[in-house]
C-alpha positions as CSV (number, residue, x, y, z in Angstrom):
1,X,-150.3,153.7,65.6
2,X,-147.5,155.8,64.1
3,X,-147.3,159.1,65.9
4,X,-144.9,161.9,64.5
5,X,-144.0,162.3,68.0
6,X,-142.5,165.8,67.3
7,X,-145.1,167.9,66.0
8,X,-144.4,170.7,68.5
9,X,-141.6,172.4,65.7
10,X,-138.3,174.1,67.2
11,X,-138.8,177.6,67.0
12,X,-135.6,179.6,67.6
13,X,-135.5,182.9,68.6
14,X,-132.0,184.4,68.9
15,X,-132.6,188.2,69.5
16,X,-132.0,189.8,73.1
17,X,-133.7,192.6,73.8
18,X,-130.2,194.9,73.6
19,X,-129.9,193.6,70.3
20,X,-132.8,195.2,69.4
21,X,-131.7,198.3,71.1
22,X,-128.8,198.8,68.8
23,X,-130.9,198.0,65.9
24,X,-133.4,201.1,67.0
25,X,-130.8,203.3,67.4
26,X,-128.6,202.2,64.4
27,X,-129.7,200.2,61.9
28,X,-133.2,201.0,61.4
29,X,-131.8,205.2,61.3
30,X,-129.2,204.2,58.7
31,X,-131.8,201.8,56.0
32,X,-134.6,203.1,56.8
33,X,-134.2,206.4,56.0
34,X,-134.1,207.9,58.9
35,X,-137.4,207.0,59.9
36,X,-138.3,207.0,64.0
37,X,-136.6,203.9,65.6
38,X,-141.0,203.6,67.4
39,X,-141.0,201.1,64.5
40,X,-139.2,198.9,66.7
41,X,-140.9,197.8,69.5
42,X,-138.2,198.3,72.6
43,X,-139.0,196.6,75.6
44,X,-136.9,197.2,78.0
45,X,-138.2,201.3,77.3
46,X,-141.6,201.1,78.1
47,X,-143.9,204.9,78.1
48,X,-143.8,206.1,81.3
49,X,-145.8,209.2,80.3
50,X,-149.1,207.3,79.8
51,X,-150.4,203.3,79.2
52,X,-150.5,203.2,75.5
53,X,-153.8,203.6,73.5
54,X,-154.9,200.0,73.2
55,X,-156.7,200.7,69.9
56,X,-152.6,202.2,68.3
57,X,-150.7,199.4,66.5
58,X,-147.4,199.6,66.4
59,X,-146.2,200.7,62.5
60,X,-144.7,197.6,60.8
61,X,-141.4,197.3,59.7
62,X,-140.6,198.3,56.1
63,X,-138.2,195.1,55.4
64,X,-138.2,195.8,51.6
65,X,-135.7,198.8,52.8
66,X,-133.8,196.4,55.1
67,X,-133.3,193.6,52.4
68,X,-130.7,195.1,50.2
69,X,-128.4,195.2,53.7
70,X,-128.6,191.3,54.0
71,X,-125.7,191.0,52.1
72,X,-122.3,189.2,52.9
73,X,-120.9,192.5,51.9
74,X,-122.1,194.1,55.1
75,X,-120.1,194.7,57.8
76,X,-123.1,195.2,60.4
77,X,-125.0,191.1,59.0
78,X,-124.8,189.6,61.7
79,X,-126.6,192.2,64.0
80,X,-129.2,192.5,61.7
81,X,-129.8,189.1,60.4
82,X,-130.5,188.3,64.6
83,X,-133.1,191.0,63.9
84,X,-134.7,189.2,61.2
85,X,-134.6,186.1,62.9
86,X,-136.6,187.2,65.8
87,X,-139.0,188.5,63.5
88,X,-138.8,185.1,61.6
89,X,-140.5,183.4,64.5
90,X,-144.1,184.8,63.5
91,X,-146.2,184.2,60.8
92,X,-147.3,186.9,60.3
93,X,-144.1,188.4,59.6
94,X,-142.9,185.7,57.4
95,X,-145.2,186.8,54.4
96,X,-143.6,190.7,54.4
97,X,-140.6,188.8,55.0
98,X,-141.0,186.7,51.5
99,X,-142.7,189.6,49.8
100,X,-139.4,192.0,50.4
101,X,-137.3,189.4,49.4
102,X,-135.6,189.4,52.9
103,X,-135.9,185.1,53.2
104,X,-134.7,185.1,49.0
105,X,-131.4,187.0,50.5
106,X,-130.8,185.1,53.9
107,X,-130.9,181.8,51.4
108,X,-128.3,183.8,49.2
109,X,-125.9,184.4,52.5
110,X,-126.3,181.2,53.7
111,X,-125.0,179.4,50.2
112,X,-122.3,182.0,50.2
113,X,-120.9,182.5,53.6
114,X,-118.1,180.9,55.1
115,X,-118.4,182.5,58.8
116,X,-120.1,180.2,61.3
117,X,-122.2,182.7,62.9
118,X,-123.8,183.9,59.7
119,X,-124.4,180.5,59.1
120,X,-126.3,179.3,62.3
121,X,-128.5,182.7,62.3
122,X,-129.3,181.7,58.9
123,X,-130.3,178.5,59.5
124,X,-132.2,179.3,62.8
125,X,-134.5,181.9,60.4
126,X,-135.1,178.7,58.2
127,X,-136.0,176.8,61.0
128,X,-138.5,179.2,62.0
129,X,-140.0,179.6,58.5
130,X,-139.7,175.6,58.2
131,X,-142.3,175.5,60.1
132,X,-145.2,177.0,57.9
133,X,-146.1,174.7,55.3
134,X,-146.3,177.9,52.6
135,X,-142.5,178.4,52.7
136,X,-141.4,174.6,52.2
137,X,-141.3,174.5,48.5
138,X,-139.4,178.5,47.9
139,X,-137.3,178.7,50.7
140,X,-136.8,175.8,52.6
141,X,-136.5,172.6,49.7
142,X,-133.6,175.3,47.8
143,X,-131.3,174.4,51.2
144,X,-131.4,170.7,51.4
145,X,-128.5,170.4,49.0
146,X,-126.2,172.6,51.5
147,X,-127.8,170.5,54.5
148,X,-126.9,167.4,53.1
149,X,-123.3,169.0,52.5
150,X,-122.9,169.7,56.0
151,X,-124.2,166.9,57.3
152,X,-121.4,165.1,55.8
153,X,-119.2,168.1,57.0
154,X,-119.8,169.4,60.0
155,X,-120.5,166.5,62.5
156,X,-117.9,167.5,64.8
157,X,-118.7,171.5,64.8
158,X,-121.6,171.0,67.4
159,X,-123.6,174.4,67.1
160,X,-123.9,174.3,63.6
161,X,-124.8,170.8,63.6
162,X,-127.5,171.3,66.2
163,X,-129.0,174.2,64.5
164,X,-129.3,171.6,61.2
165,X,-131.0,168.9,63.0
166,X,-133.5,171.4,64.4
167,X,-134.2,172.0,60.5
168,X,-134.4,168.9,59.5
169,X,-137.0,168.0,62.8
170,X,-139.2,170.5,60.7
171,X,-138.6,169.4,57.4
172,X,-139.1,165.9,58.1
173,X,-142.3,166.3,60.2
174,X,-144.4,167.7,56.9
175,X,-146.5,165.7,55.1
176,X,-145.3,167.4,52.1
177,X,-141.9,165.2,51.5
178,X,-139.2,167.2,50.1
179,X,-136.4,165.5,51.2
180,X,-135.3,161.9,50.3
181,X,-133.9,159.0,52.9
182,X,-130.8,159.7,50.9
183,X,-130.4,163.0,51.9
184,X,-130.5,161.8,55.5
185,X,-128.4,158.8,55.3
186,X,-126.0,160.8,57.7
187,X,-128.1,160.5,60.3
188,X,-127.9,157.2,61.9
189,X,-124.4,157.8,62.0
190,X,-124.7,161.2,63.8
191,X,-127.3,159.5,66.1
192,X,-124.8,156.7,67.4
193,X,-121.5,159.3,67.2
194,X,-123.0,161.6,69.6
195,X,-125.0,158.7,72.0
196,X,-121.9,158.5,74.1
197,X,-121.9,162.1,75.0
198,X,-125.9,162.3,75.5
199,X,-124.9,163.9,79.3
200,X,-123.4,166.6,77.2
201,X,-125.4,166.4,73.5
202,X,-129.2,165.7,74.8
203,X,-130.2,168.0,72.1
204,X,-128.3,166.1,69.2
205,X,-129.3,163.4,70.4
206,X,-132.9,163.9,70.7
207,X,-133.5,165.7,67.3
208,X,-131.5,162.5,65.5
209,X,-134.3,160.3,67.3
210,X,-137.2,162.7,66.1
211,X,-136.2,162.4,62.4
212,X,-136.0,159.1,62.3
213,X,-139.5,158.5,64.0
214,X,-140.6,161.0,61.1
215,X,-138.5,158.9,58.6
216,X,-140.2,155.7,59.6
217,X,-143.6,157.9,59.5
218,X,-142.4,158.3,56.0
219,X,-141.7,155.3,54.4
220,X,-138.0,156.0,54.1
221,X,-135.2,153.3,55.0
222,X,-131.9,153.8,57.0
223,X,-129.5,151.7,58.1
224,X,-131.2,149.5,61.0
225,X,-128.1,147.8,62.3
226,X,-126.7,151.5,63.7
227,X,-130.0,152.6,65.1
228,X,-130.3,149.0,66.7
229,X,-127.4,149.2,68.3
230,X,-127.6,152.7,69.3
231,X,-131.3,152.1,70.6
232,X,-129.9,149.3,72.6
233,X,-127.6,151.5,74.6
234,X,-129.9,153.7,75.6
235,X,-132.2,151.7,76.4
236,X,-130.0,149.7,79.2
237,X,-128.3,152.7,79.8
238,X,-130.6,155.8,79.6
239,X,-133.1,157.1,82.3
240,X,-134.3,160.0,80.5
241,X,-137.8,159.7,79.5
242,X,-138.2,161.5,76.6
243,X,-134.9,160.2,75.1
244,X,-136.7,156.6,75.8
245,X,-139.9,157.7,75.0
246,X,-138.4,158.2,71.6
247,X,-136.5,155.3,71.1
248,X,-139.7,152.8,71.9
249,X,-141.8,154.2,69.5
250,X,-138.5,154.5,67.0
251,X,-138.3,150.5,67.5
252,X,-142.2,150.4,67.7
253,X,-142.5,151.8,64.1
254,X,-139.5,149.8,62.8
255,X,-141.3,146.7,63.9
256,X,-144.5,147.8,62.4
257,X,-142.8,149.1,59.0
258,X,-143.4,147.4,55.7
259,X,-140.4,149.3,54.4
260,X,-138.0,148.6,57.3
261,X,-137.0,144.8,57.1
262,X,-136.2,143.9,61.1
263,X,-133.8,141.8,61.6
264,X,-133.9,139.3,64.2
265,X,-130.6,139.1,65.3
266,X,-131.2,141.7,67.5
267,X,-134.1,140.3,69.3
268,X,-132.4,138.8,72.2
269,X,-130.5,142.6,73.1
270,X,-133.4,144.3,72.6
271,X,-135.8,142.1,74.6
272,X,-133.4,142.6,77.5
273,X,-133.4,146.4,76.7
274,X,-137.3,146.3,76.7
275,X,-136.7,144.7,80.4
276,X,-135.0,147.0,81.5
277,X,-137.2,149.4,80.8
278,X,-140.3,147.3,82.4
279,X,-138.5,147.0,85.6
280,X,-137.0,150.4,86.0
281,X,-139.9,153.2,84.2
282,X,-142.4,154.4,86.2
283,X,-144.0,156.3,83.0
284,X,-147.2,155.2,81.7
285,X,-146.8,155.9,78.0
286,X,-142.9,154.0,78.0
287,X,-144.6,151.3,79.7
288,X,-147.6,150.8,77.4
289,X,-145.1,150.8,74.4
290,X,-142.5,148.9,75.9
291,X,-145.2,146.1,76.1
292,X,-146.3,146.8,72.2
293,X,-142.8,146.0,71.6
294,X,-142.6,142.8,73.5
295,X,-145.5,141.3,71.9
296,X,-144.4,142.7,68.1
297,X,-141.1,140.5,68.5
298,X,-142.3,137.5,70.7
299,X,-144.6,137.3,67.2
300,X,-142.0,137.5,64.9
């Protein structure tokens, strides 16, 4: 039974609401054309003359007028790209966001910025649209070449990194493949780098440990001996149980693969790792997999 354990997708909303405060009063004056900043929902201002009319929607946002400003040339991007990306984080705002050509410009700024900030909104709104199987092929497939860059890049800058392997969580857990193993070579790598500091890099940690469950779901190879090593670590040495949650069913599906070839040098390690975890876990789903995994190498 291989279960993409991380269907839930990371949605990341980065917008406070005094962000969207200034936006009211500046941003949506200055490109929209003046218009009356009630196309902003404020919530921190709420009526205080009278509840509102249940049966009044709130007039949507006319993002065609806001794309042209999601330029590196603006001084005021990064205030409004956190507007964007809050507005990312629905649906139903996604289409007007594609039909305006707002996501078509965030892509543009993210190729072409060098400032870290710009770059982690940017990849957060990607993140949110990663998560709708309509924008995969436009918007999402045209970054992998600039993830796989940074990867390789940006290991030890650990915001930006964290905001990538939140992307790549989503991208991976699609049926619709479009990424290669190669692309995500790095990630064994990061997964063991970053193990060590787990007290400090849960989050890194975790999100390596999702994609390769959703590699192995896959059919895509990796480097075992890293992940074996790394899984043996945690497994003597974590007592988080999500973090060992994932790692079972990571060495579950490795076991299981007919594209990963197991090696059985391991076996003695991680059948005392697989004690450990039987001795110590009082969690009924680590338990029932721990014991899958005891019977899948006794059998080899």
């Amino acid at each position: 039974m291989n279960l993409m354990l991380n269907s839930t997708k990371t949605l990341v909303i980065g917008l406070s609401a005094g962000i969207v405060t200034v936006l009211g009063s500046y941003l949506i004056k200055k490109w929209l054309n003046n218009e009356e900043t009630s196309t902003i929902n404020d919530p921190q201002e709420p009526n205080k003359k009278k509840k509102p009319d249940k049966k009044t929607s709130v007039p949507a946002v006319d993002y065609s007028k806001l794309a042209p400003a999601i330029s590196t040339r603006n001084p005021q991007l990064g205030v409004l790209l956190k507007f964007i990306n809050e507005k990312s984080a629905f649906k139903e705002e996604q289409e007007h966001l594609k039909k305006s050509g707002c996501l078509l410009n965030v892509i543009t700024v993210l190729w072409q910025t060098s400032n870290p900030d710009i770059k982690i909104v940017c990849y957060k709104i990607v993140t949110n649209i990663s998560t709708n199987p309509d924008m995969l092929q436009e918007f999402v497939k045209p970054v992998i070449p600039l993830l796989c860059e940074a990867l390789a890049q940006e290991q030890e800058d650990v915001e930006i990194l964290r905001n990538i392997l939140n992307l790549l969580v989503n991208i991976t857990s699609h049926q619709d493949i479009i990424i290669s193993e190669y692309n995500l070579r790095a990630i064994p790598q990061i997964l063991s780098l970053y193990t060590p500091q787990i007290n400090y890099q849960y989050d890194i940690v975790l999100s390596c440990l999702k994609i390769l469950i959703n590699m192995t779901c896959s059919d895509m190879v990796f480097d075992l001996t890293l992940v074996y090593m790394t899984s043996i670590h945690l497994l003597h040495g974590c007592k988080n149980n999500a973090i060992i949650l994932r790692v079972l069913t990571l060495l579950r599906n490795i076991l299981k693969s007919g594209t990963l070839k197991h090696d059985c040098k391991f076996d003695d390690e991680l059948m005392r790792g697989i004690g450990t975890v039987l001795s110590s876990s009082e969690d009924n789903d680590n338990l029932e997999i721990a014991n899958q995994i005891y019977r899948l190498i006794s059998d080899h």
